[in-house]
Structure formats: C-alpha cells, structure tokens
N, C-alpha and C positions, 0 to 999 in steps of 0.2 A: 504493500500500500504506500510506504513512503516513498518508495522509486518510483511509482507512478506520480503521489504527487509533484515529485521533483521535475518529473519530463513536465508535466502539467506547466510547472513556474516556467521551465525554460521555454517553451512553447509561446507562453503568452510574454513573457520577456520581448522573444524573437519578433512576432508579431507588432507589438506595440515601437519597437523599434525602427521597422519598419514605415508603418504606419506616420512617426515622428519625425525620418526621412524625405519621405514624397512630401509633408506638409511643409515642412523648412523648406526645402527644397521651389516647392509653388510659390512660397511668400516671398522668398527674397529675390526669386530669380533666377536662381542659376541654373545652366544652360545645361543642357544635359551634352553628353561627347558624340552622339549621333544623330539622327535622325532625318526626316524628309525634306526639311526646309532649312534654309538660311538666307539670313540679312547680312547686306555688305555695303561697304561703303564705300565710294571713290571722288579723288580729289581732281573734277574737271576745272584744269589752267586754262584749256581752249576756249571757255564759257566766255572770258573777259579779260581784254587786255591792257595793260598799262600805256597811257600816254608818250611815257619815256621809261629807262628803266634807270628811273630812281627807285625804286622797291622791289626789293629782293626776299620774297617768304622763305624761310630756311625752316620753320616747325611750325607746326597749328594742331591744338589739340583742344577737344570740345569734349566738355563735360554733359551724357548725356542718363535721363532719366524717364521709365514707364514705356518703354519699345512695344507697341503693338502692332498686329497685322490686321487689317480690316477686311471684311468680308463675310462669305454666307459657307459656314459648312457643307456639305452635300446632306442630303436628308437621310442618307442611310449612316450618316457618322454619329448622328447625336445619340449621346449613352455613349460611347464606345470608349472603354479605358483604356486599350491598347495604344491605340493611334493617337489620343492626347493626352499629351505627356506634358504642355503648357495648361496656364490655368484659363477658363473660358468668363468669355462674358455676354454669354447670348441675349441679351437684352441690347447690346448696342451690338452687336456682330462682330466682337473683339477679342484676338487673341494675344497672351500678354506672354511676352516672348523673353524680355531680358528688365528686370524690376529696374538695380541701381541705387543710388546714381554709380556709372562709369565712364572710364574715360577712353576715348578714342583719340590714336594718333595719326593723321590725315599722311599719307603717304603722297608725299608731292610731287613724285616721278608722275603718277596718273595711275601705278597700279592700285588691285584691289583690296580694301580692308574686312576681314571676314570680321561683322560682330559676336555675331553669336549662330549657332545652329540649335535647332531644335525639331520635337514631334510634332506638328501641328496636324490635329482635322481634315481629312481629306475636304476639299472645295474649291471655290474659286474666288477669291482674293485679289482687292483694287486697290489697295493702298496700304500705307505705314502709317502711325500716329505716334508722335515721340514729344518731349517735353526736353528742352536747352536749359539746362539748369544750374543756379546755383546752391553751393553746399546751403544745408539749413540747418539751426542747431539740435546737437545731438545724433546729425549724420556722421559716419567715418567718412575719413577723409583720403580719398584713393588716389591723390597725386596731391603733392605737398606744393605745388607751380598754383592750386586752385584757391589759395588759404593763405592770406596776409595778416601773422601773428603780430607785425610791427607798425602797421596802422591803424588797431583797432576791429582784430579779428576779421577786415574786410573778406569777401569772397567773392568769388566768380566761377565764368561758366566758360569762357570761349578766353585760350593763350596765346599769344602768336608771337612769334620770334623773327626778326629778319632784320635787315638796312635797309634804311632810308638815305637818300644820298649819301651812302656808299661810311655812315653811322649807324651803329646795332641798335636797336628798341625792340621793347617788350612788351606789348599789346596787351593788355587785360580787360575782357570786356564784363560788366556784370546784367547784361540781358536777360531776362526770365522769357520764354516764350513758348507756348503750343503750337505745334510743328503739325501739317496733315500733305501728307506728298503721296497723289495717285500714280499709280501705275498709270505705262504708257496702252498698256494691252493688261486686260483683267490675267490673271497669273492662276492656272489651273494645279493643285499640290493633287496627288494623289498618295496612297498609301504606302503603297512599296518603291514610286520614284524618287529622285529628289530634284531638288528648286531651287536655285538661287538668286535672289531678287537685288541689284546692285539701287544704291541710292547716291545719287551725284550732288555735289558741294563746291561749288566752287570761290576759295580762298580770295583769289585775284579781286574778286570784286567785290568784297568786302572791305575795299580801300579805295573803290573808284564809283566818282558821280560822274553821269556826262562825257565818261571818256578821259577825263581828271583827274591824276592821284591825289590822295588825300593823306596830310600827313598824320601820321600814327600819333604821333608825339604831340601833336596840337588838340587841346584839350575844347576849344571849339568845333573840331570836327569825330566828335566822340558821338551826338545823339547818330547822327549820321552815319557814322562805321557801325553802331550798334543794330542799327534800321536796316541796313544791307544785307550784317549779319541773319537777322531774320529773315530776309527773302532770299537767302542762296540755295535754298536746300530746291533744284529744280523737279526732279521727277527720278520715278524707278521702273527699272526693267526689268524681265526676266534674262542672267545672264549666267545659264549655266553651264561657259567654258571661262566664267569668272577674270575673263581679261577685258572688264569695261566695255564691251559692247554689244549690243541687243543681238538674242539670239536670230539668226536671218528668220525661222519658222515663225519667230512671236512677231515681226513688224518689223 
C-alpha cells in the first residue's frame, strides 16, 4: 500500500509539473524551439535614402512587446491542443506569439532577423500586431542600452548608433506605440508545413523628412524622428526561403 501511495505522489508530482510548464510557458512567452510558423524581421535600406551621406546607421535595436498574429483559425482547428502551442485569443482573432518585452537587433546588411518560431493554429492569417515599447516598472531589463540609471531611471524603446557628419551619436528614442502591419497576401499556416512571414523596417528613414537628413543630435528634431519611427514598420510577406523577398507563388 505504501508503494503504491508513493507512485501515486510521484505521479501527481509529475503531472502538476507539467501542467506548471505549459502555463509559464503561455504567460510569459517563450517560444517554443519548433514549430509551423515564424516571424522575422528585416532591415529594408532601399525603402529611403539619405540626401547626402552625412548619416551612417552602424546598430538599431528596438525594444519590442505583445507579438501577435492576426487572423481566422481554420474551423477544424479550434479545440485542438496539438497544433496550438501559442496562447489564443479568439474573441479578437489573435495569436500571441512572443509576450516580452524583447529586444531585437536590426541586421543592417538587409539580411533576415528570425524572432521567434512557434505552433500556431492551422488558418489563414493577414497581419502582425506588436507594441514599440518602453521598459515599465518592475519589468527586467533585457539590454542595459534601454535603461538610463544616470538621468533619472529614464527609459526607452528604439537605440540607434551611427555618425552624423562623419561624429558618432547615440539615438535614444522613448516612443510608446501600437504597431498593426498587414500582410501583402493573407498567409495560409497549415499543420505539418511551415511559414515564414518576414516584416520590413526601415532605419534610413527614421532620420529623413522630404528627402532631408535630420540631425540625431538636435533635440528639435526629436518629435519628428520619433513620428517616423512609428510609420516604418511597412508590410509582411510570406518569405519562406527567408532571404527578404516575397515568395514568387505568394505575389
């Protein structure tokens, strides 16, 4: 009898453990190491070009929070524990892919930045929805470039590194903003293929009005880098041979 109750305890030990996994796991985010789908991000220079080349981006790194996928399950998915592995939110038709806040670092060559992969719901899918964030208190702090403990705990969302007339500056913007970027062609996930949905950004013109540079350093043209910053995020494709360009079948 006692060795039975002992399997018993370890049993529900095992179980509950389990159970403790998947749940953390949901709430905070974290991506699991396979699955059908992924998000990716890449840094389009070609989008906009600088007037002259007094500006030279050397890093840009965007603190980002609450990554979702928008769209309609297929109707034979819902219930289905296997295939979602992400937490759902079928009331707005969202899947929440990567919690946060994290940081991404913009690969300036033009190649791709994978963010996260995950299971998601077989269906069909028209957009991302993501939040440009800054730290708030009581979050950790996942790059120490986001977090000014010498002015007054200031924070931010968006870093950027380069010269300006041919003098290094440090770009820090503190932007809060909801991001919603459709696909160019609705993006079909199904179960056992996989997907990957590239999202373009481009840096360049987060410094340029009109054709313009604007300088980083001038603290009158801050509402205006920040405002740019906000409309760069242009569109996503499906791009699954992941080297930034639409696959020729999807458009």
């Amino acid at each position: 009898m006692n060795s039975l109750k002992i399997i018993f305890a370890f049993l529900l030990t095992a179980v509950v453990a389990v159970l403790l996994i998947l749940f953390n796991g949901c709430a905070s985010g974290v991506a699991p190491q396979s699955g059908n789908f992924q998000m990716s991000l890449q840094s389009n220079n070609s989008m906009a070009k600088t007037s002259t080349d007094s500006l030279v981006i050397t890093s840009a790194k965007i603190l980002f929070k609450n990554l979702r996928l928008k769209g309609i399950p297929a109707s034979d998915s819902v219930g289905l524990s296997d295939s979602a592995i992400v937490c759902r939110d079928d009331e707005n038709n969202e899947m929440e892919l990567k919690m946060g806040p994290f940081v991404v670092s913009l690969s300036l060559s033009g190649t791709v930045n994978p963010i996260t992969v995950n299971n998601v719901p077989p269906g069909t899918y028209v957009g991302a929805k993501f939040d440009i964030h800054r730290l708030e208190e009581g979050e950790a702090v996942p790059d120490s470039a986001f977090i000014d403990t010498v002015n007054g705990m200031d924070t931010y969302s968006v870093v950027v590194t380069g010269f300006y007339n041919n003098v290094p500056f440090v770009y820090k913007s503190r932007v809060s903003a909801h991001e919603n970027v459709f696909f160019t062609q609705p993006v079909v996930v199904t179960k056992t293929g996989f997907v990957n949905v590239t999202l373009t950004v481009d840096p360049n013109s987060w410094f340029m009005v009109s054709g313009q540079t604007l300088n980083p350093v001038d603290q009158a043209n801050r509402e205006m880098i920040d405002m740019q910053i906000k409309h760069s995020f242009r569109e996503g494709f499906e791009d699954d041979h992941e080297d930034g360009h639409k696959d020729v079948n999807h458009g």
